[in-house]
C-alpha positions as a Markdown table, in Angstrom:
| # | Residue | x | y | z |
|---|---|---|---|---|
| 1 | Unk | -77.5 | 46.6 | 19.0 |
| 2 | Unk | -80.8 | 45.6 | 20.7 |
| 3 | Unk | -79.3 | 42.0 | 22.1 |
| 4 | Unk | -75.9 | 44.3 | 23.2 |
| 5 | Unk | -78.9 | 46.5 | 25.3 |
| 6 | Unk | -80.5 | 43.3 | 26.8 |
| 7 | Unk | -77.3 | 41.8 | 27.7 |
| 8 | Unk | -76.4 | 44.6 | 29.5 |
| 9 | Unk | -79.7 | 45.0 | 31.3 |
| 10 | Unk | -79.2 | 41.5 | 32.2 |
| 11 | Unk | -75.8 | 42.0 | 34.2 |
| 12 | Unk | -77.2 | 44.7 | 35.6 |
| 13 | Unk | -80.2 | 42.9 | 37.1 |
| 14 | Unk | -77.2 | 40.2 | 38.4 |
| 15 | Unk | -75.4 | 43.6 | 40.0 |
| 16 | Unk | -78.7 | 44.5 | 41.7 |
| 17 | Unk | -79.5 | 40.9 | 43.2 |
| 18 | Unk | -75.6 | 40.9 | 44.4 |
| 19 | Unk | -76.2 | 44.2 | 46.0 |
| 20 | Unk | -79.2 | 42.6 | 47.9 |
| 21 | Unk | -77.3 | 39.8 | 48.8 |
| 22 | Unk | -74.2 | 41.7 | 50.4 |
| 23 | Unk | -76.1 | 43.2 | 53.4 |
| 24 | Unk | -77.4 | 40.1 | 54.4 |
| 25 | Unk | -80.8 | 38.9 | 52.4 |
| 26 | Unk | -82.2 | 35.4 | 52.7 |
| 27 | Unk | -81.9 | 34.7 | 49.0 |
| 28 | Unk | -78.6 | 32.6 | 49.6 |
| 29 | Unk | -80.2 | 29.7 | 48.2 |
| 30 | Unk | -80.3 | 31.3 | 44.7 |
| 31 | Unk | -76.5 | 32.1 | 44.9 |
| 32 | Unk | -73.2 | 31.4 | 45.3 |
| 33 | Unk | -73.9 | 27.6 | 45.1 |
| 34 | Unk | -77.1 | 27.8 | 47.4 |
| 35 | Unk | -75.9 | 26.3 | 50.7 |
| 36 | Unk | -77.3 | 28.8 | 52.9 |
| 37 | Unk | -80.2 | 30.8 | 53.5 |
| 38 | Unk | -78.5 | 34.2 | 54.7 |
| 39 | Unk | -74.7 | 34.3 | 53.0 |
| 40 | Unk | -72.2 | 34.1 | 55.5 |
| 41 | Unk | -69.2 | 37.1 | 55.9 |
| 42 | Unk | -66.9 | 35.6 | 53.4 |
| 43 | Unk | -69.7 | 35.5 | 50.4 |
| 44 | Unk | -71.4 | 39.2 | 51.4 |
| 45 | Unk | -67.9 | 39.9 | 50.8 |
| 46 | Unk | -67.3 | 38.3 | 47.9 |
| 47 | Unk | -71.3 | 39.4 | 46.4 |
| 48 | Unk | -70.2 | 43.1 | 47.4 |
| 49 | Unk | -67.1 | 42.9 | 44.7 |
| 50 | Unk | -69.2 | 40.6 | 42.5 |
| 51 | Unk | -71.3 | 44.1 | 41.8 |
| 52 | Unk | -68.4 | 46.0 | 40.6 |
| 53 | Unk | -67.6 | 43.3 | 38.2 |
| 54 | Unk | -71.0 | 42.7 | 37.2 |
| 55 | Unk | -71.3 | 46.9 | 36.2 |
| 56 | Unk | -68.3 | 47.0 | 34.5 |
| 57 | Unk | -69.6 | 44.1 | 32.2 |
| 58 | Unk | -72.7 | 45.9 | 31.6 |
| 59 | Unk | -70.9 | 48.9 | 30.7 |
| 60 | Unk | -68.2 | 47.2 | 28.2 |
| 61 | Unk | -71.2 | 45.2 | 26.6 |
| 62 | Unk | -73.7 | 48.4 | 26.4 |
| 63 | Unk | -70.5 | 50.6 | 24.9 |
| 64 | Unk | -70.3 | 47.8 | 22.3 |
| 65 | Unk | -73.8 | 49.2 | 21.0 |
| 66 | Unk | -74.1 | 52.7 | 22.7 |
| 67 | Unk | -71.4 | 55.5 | 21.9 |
| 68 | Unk | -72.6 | 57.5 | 24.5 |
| 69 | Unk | -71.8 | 55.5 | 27.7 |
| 70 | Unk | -68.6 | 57.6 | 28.9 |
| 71 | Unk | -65.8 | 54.9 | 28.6 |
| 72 | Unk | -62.6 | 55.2 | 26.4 |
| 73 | Unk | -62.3 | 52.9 | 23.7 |
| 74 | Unk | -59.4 | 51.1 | 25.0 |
| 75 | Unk | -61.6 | 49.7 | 28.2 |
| 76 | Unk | -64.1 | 49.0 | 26.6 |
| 77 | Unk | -61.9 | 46.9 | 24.0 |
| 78 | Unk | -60.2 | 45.2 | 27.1 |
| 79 | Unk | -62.5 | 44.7 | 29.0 |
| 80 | Unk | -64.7 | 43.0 | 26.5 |
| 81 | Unk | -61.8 | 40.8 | 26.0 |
| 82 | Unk | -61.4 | 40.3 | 30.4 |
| 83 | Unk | -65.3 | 39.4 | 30.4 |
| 84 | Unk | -64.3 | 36.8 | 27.6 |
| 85 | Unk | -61.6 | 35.5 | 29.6 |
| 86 | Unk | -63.7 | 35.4 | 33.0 |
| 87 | Unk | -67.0 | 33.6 | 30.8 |
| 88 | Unk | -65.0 | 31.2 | 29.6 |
| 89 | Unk | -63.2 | 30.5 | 33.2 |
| 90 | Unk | -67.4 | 30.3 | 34.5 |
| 91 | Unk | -67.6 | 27.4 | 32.1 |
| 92 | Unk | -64.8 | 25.4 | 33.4 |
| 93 | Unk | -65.1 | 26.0 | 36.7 |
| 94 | Unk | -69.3 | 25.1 | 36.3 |
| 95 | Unk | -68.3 | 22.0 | 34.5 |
| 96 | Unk | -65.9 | 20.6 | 37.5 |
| 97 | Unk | -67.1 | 18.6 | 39.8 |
């Protein structure tokens, strides 16, 4: 249950730095590939639905562990099963050149 917490807390902390980046913060170079300073439109964009995703992983893995997080089974069973899906589609896409 403990690693289900920390995992959790982890996507959170990626929600929170997305949520920084959206408006416009000069820590570009630690995302989205690191090619600029400030993000341009298109990635504040993109970082501003990359926190929705980034919660709703937090909350299917801290279900997992925690009963009392307020999402029906059947989400939390799919969507562990989406955040799978969207891991394993990281790892190709990281891996291509």
């Amino acid at each position: 249950m403990k690693g289900r917490l920390l995992a959790a807390l982890g996507f959170t902390a990626i929600a929170l730095f997305q949520v920084v980046l959206a408006p416009g913060a000069p820590l570009g170079r630690a995302a989205w590939g690191g090619g600029h300073e400030v993000l341009p439109a298109s990635l504040r964009a993109a970082s501003a639905v990359a926190v929705a995703i980034w919660l709703f992983a937090a909350l299917v893995t801290a279900r997992a562990g925690v009963p009392v997080v307020p999402l029906p089974s059947v989400v939390a069973e799919w969507g562990t099963w989406l955040r799978v899906g969207l891991s394993a589609l990281g790892v190709i896409a990281s891996c291509s050149p």
